[in-house]
C-alpha positions as CSV (number, residue, x, y, z in Angstrom):
1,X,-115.2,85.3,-121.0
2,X,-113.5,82.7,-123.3
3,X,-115.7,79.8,-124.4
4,X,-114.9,76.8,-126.6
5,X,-117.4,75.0,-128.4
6,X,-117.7,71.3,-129.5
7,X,-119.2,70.9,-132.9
8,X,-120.2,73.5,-135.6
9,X,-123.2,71.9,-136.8
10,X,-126.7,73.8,-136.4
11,X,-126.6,74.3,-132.6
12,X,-122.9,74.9,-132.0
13,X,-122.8,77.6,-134.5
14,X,-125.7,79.2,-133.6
15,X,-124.9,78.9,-130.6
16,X,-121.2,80.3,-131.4
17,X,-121.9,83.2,-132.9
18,X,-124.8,84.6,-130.5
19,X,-122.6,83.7,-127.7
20,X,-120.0,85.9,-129.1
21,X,-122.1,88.4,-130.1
22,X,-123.0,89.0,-126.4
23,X,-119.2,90.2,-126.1
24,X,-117.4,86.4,-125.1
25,X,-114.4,85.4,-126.8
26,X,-115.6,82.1,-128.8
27,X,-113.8,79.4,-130.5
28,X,-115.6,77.0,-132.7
29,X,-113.9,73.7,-133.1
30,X,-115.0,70.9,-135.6
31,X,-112.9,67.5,-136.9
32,X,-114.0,68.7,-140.7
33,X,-111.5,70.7,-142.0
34,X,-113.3,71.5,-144.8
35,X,-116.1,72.9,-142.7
36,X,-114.1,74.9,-140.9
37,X,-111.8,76.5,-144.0
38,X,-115.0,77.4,-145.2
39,X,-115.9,78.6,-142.1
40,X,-112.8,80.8,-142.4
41,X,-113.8,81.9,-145.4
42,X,-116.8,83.1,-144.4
43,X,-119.1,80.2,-145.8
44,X,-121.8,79.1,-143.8
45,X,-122.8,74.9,-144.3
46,X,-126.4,75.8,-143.2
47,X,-129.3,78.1,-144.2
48,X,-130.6,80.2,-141.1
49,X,-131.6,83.9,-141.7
50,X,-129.4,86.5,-140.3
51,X,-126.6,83.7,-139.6
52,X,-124.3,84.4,-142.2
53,X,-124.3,88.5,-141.2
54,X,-123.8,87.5,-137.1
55,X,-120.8,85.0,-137.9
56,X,-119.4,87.7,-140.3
57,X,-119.5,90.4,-137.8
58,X,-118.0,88.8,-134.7
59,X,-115.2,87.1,-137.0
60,X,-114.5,90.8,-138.0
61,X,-114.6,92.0,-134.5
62,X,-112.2,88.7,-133.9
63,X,-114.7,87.7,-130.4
64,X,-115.3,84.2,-133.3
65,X,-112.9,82.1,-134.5
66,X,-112.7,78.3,-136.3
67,X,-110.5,76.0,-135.5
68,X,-110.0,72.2,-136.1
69,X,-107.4,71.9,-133.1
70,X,-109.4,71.9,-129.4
71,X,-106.2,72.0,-127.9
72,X,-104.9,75.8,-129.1
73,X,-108.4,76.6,-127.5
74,X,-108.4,74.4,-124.4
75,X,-105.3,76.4,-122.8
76,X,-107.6,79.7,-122.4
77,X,-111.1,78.2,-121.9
78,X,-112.8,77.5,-118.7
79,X,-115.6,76.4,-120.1
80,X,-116.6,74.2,-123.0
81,X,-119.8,73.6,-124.8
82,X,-120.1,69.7,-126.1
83,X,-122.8,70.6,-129.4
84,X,-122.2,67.7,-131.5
85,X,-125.0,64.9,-133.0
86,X,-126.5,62.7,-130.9
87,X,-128.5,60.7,-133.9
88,X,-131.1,58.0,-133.3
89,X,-129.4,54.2,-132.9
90,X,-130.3,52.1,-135.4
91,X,-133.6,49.9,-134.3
92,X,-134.5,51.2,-130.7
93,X,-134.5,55.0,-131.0
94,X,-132.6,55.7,-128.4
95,X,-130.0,58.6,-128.7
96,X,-126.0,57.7,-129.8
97,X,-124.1,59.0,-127.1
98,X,-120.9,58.2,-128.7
99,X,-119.8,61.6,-130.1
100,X,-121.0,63.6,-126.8
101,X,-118.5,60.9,-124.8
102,X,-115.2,61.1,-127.7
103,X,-115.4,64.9,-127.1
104,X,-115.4,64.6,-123.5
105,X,-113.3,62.2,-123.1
106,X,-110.5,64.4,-125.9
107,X,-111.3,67.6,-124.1
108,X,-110.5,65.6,-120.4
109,X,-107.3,63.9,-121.6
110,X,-105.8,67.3,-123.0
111,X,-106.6,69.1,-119.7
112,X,-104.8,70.8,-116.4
113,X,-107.0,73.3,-115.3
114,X,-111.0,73.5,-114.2
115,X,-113.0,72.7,-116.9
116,X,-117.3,72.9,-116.8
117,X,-118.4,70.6,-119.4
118,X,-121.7,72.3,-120.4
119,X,-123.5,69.9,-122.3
120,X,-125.6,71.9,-125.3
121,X,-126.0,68.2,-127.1
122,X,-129.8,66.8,-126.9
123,X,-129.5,63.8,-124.3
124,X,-131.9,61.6,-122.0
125,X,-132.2,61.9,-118.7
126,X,-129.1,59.8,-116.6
127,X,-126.4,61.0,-119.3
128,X,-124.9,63.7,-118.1
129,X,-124.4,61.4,-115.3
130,X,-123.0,59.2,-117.5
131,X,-120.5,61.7,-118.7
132,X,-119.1,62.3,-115.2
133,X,-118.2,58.6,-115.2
134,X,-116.2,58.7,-118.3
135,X,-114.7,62.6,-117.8
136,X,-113.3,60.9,-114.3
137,X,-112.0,57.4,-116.3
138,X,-110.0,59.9,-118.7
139,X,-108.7,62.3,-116.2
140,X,-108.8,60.9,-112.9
141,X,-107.1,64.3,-111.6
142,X,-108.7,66.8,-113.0
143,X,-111.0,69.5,-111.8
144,X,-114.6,69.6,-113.7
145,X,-118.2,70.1,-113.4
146,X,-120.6,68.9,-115.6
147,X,-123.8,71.5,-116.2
148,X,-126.9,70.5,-118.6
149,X,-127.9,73.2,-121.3
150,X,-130.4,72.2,-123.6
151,X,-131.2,74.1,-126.9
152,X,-134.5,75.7,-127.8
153,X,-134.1,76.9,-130.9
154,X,-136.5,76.7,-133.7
155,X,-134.8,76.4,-137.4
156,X,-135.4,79.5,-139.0
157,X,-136.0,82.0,-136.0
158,X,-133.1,80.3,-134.3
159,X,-131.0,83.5,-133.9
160,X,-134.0,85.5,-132.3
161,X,-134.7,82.3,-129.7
162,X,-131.0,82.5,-128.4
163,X,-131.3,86.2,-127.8
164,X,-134.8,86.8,-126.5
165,X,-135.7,83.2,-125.3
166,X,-138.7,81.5,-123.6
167,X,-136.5,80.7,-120.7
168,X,-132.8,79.1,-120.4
169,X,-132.7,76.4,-118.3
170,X,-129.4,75.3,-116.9
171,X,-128.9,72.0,-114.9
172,X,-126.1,72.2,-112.1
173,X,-124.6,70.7,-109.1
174,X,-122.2,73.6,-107.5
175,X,-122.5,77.0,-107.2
176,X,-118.8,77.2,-109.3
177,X,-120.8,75.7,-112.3
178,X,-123.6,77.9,-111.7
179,X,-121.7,81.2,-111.3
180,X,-119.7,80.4,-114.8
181,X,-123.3,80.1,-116.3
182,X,-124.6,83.0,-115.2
183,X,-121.9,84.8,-116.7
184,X,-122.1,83.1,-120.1
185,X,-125.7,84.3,-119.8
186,X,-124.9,87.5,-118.2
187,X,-126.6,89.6,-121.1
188,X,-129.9,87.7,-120.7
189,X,-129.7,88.2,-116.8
190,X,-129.0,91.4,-117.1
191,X,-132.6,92.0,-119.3
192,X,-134.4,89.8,-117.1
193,X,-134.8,86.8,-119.5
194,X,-135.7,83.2,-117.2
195,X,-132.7,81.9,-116.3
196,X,-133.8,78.5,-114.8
197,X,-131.1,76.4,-112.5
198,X,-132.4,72.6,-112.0
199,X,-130.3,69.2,-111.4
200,X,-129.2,67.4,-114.1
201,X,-131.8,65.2,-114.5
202,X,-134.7,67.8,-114.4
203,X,-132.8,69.9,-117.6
204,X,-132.4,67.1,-119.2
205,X,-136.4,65.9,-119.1
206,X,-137.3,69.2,-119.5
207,X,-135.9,69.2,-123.1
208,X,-137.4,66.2,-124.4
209,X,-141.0,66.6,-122.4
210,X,-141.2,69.8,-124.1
211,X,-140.5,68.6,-128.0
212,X,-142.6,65.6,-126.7
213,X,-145.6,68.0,-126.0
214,X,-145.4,70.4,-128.8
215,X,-144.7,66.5,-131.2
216,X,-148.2,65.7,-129.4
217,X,-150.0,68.7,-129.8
218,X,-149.2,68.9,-133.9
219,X,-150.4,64.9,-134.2
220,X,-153.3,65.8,-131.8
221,X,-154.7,68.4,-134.6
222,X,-153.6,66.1,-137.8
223,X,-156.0,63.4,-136.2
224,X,-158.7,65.7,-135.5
225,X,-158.4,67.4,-138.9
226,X,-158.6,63.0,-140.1
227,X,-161.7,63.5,-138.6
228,X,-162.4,67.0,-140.1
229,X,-162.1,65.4,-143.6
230,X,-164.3,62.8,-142.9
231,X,-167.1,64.5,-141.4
232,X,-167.5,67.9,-143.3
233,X,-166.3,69.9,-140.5
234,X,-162.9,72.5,-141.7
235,X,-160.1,72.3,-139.5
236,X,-159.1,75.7,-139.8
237,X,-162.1,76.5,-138.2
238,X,-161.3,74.0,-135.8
239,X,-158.3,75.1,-134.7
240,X,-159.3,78.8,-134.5
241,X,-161.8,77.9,-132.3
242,X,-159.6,76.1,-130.2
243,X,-156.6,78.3,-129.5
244,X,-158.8,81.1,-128.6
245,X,-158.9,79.3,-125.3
246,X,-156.4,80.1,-123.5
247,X,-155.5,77.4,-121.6
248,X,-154.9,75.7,-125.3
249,X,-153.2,78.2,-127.1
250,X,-153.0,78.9,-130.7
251,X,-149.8,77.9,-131.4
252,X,-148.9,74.4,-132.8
253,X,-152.4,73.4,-133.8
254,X,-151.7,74.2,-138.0
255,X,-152.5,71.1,-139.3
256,X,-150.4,69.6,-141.7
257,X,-148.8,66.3,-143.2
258,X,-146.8,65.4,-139.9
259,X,-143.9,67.0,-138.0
260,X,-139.7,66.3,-139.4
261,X,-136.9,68.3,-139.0
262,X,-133.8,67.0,-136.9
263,X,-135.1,67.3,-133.6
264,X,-139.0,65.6,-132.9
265,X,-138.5,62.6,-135.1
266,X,-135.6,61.5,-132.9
267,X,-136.1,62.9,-129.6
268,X,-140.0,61.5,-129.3
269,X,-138.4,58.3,-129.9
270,X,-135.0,58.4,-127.8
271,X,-138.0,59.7,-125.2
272,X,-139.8,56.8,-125.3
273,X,-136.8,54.3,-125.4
274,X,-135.8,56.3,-122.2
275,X,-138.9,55.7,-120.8
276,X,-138.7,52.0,-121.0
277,X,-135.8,51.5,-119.6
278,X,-137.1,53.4,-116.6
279,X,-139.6,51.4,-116.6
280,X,-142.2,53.7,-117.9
281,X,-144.3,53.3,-120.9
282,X,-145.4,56.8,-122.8
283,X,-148.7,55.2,-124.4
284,X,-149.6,58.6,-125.2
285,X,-145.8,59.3,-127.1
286,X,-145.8,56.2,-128.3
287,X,-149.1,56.7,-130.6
288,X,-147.9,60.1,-131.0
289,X,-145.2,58.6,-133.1
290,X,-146.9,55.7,-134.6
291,X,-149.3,58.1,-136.2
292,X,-147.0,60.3,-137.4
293,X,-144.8,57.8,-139.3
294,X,-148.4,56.2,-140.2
295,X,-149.4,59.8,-141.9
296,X,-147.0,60.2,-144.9
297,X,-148.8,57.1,-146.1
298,X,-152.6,58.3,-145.8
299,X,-151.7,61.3,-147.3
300,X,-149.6,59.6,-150.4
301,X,-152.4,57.6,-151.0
302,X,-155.1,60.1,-151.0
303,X,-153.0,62.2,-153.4
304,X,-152.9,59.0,-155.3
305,X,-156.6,58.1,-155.5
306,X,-158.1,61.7,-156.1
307,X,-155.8,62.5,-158.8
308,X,-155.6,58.8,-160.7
309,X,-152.1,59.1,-160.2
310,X,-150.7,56.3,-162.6
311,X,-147.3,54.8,-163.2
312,X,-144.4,57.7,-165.8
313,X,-147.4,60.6,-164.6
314,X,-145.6,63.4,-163.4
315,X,-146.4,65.2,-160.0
316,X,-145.0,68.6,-159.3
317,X,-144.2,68.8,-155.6
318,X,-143.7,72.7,-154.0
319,X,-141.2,72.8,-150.8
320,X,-138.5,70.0,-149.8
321,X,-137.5,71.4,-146.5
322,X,-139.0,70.3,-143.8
323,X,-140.5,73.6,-142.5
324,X,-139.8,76.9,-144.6
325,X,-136.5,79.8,-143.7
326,X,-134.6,76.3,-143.3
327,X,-132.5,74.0,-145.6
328,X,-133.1,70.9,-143.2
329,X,-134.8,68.3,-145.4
330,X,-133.8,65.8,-142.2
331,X,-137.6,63.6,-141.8
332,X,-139.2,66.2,-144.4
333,X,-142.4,65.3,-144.8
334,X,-142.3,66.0,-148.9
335,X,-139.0,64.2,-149.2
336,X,-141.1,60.9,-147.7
337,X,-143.8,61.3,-150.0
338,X,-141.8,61.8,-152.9
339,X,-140.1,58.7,-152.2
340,X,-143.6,56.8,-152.0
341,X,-144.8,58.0,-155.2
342,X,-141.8,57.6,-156.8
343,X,-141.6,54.0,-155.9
344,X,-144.6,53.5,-157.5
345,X,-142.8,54.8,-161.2
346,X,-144.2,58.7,-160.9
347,X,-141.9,61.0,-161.8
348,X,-141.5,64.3,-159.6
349,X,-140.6,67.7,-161.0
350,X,-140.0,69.9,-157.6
351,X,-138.5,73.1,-156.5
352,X,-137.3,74.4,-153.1
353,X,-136.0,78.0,-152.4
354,X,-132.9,76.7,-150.8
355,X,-132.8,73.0,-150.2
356,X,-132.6,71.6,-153.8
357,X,-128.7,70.9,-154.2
358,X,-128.8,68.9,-150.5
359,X,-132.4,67.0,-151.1
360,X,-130.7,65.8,-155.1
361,X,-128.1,64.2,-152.5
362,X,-130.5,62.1,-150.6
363,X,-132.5,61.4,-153.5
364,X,-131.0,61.7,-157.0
365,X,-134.2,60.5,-159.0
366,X,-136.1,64.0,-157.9
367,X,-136.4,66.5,-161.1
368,X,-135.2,70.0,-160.1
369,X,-136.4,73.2,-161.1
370,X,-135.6,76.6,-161.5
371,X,-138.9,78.1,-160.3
372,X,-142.3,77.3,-159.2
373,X,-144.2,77.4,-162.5
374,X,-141.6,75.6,-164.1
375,X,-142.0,72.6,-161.9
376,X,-145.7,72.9,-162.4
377,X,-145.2,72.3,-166.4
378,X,-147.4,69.0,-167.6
379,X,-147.9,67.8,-163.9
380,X,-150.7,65.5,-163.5
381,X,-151.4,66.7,-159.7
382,X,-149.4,69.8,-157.7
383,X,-148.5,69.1,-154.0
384,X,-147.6,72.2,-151.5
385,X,-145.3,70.8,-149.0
386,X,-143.7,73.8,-147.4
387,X,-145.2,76.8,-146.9
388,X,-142.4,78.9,-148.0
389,X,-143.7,82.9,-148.5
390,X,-143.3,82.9,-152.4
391,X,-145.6,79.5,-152.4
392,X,-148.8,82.0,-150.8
393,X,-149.1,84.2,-153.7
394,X,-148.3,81.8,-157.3
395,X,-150.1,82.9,-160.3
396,X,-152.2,80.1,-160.7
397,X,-153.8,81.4,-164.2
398,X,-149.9,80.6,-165.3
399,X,-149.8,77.5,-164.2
400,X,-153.3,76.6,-165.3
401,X,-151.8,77.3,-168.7
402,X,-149.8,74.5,-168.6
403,X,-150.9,72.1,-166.1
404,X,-151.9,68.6,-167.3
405,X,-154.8,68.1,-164.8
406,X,-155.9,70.7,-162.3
407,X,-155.5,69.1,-159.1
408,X,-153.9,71.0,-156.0
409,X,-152.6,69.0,-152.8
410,X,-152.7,72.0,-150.3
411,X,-150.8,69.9,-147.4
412,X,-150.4,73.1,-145.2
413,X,-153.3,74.9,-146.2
414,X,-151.9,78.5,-146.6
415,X,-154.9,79.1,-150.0
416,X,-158.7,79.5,-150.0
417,X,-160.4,76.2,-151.5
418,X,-162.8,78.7,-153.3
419,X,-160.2,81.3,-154.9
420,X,-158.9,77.6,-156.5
421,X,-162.0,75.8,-157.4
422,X,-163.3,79.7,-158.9
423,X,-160.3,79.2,-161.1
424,X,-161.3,75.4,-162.0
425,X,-158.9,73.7,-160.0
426,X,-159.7,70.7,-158.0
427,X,-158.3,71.3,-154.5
428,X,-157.5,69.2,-151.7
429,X,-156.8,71.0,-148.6
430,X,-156.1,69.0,-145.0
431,X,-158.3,68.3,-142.9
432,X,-161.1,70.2,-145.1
């Protein structure tokens, strides 16, 4: 099957190169040149384990190709994935539509033939609607359907989710459209993955309840582990004790300093601007994210009062992304509270496995290192931000060596507040 897609940014090339690997003939098309010569070249613009080695393979095999002209694909393709941004508008939260619409409305304008417009792009409910409306205003005559795909792919096991998912959930409104799907997903049929057919609306709810859920269960255990911190009780134990039930789960309930990333900052809020103009208020979402963009500040301020943090002191802070096996520093969690303390004159020596180069663009007064112990050199307090695997086993007897004052931030709680304190650190765990 020949498919084009829209966009090579984090879902459209994922989505790309697993798509091929199933045995369809794939072009990738993208406006940045750049992106796609380097593309070409065999240079991948994001970090994803296993992505580089998939995109190599299938470009050998020639089922993946780059190109920055839709039209040389359009002749062959009879469907097209849309998998461009749909970014937060600027003081409502509601999603930008305005890239999902240009592509439609290019890919309409150049087309003869039966096209299904799969939309892989996050959107609220009533936009794929929306997108009918401006398909028919650029083409009047020609042939479509319109199908709703939404993405469930977790940064850093994305590869894995696309080829043994949870479920894929397809909204349609003809069996044409739904036949086409079904053999873009024939591999996944075929070893009895879900393979869920909906209306539009439904897919598109479905996407942004779930992030929605999984955004609320996270802030549901950073409150409780508030309360942990405040009353002596360990939220480790907590938790444990909680997801053994299994009508809770275990899953999601690691508390932490807040969820970031590119998808539950913006879709929690686009859900709740949805929401209102449906007429619906999401009190529960709605606190969900007003304690979430309240948290970076609790936690900046404890690490400022237990470790006297003062104006030139230097802070060494351990992770940038915002969740480890990624280079997304999009709503990072460490990135926000480096930019509080430096606001208040601290100075921040920090090291990330891969994100270093990309958080320096965002925020050019950050102090990169070469390694972990060398970003703990004459810091007055260490913060662990990500829980990246060569963060869970650091020779602290190294860094005790040079450490100004022994004080650990432990915002994801991956060490033993004993195995620290035996050493004669002070440690500050969350939500302990």
């Amino acid at each position: 099957m020949k498919i084009t897609i829209v966009g090579t940014g984090y879902v459209g090339l994922v989505s790309g190169a697993c798509l091929s690997d199933f045995g369809h003939q794939v072009v990738c098309v993208d406006k940045n040149l750049e992106r796609i010569q380097d593309l070409k070249k065999g240079i991948i613009p994001i970090y994803e384990p296993g992505l580089d080695i998939l995109v190599k393979k299938n470009v050998k095999s020639r089922r993946l190709t780059f190109t920055d002209n839709i039209d040389d694909s359009l002749r062959s393709s009879e469907v097209v994935f849309i998998a461009v941004g749909t970014p937060s508008r600027r003081g409502e939260g509601g999603a930008d539509l305005s890239y999902v619409h240009e592509a439609a409305q290019e890919i309409a304008k150049m087309s003869d033939n039966y096209i299904l417009f799969v939309t892989k792009s996050t959107v609220p409910v009533g936009s794929n609607r929306d997108l009918i409306k401006v398909i028919e205003k650029a083409n009047p005559e020609l042939k479509f359907d319109v199908a709703s795909n939404p993405e469930f792919l977790r940064e850093g096991s994305a590869i894995d989710d696309f080829m043994r998912p949870d479920r894929v959930v397809v909204g349609v409104e003809s069996e044409r459209a739904k036949e086409l799907m079904l053999e873009v997903y024939k591999p996944l049929y075929l070893r009895d993955f879900p393979i869920m057919f909906t209306s539009l609306e439904s897919a598109e709810t479905i996407k942004y309840a779930s992030n929605a859920f999984l955004a609320t269960k996270i802030t549901f255990i950073n409150e409780i582990a508030q309360l942990c911190e405040n009353s002596g009780a360990d939220i480790k134990e907590v938790s444990k004790g909680m997801g053994l039930d299994e009508r809770i789960g275990n899953k999601f309930l690691h508390a932490g300093p807040g969820y970031g990333g590119s998808c539950f900052p913006k879709d929690v809020k686009a859900f709740i601007s949805t929401a209102e103009k449906n007429n619906v208020n999401l009190s529960i979402i709605s606190a969900v994210d007003k304690f979430n963009d309240e948290r970076v500040e609790r936690i900046t301020s404890k690490i400022i009062a237990k470790s006297n943090l003062q104006k030139e002191d230097t802070v060494s802070l351990l992770g940038l992304s915002f969740k480890p096996n990624t280079d997304d520093i999009r709503d990072s969690t460490s990135l926000k509270i480096a930019k509080l303390l430096i606001n208040k004159g601290i100075r921040i020596k920090s090291y990330d496995p891969v994100s270093m180069e990309i958080a320096k663009s965002e925020n050019t007064e950050l102090i990169l290192c070469n390694n972990a112990y060398e970003a703990c050199e004459d810091a007055k307090a260490i913060i662990i931000g990500t829980e990246w695997n060569e963060f869970r086993a650091l020779d602290f007897l190294k860094i005790k060596k040079h450490a100004t004052n022994l004080v650990i931030f432990d915002l994801r709680n991956i060490y033993k507040a004993k195995d620290l304190k035996d050493l004669g650190f002070e440690y500050f765990g969350t939500g302990k």
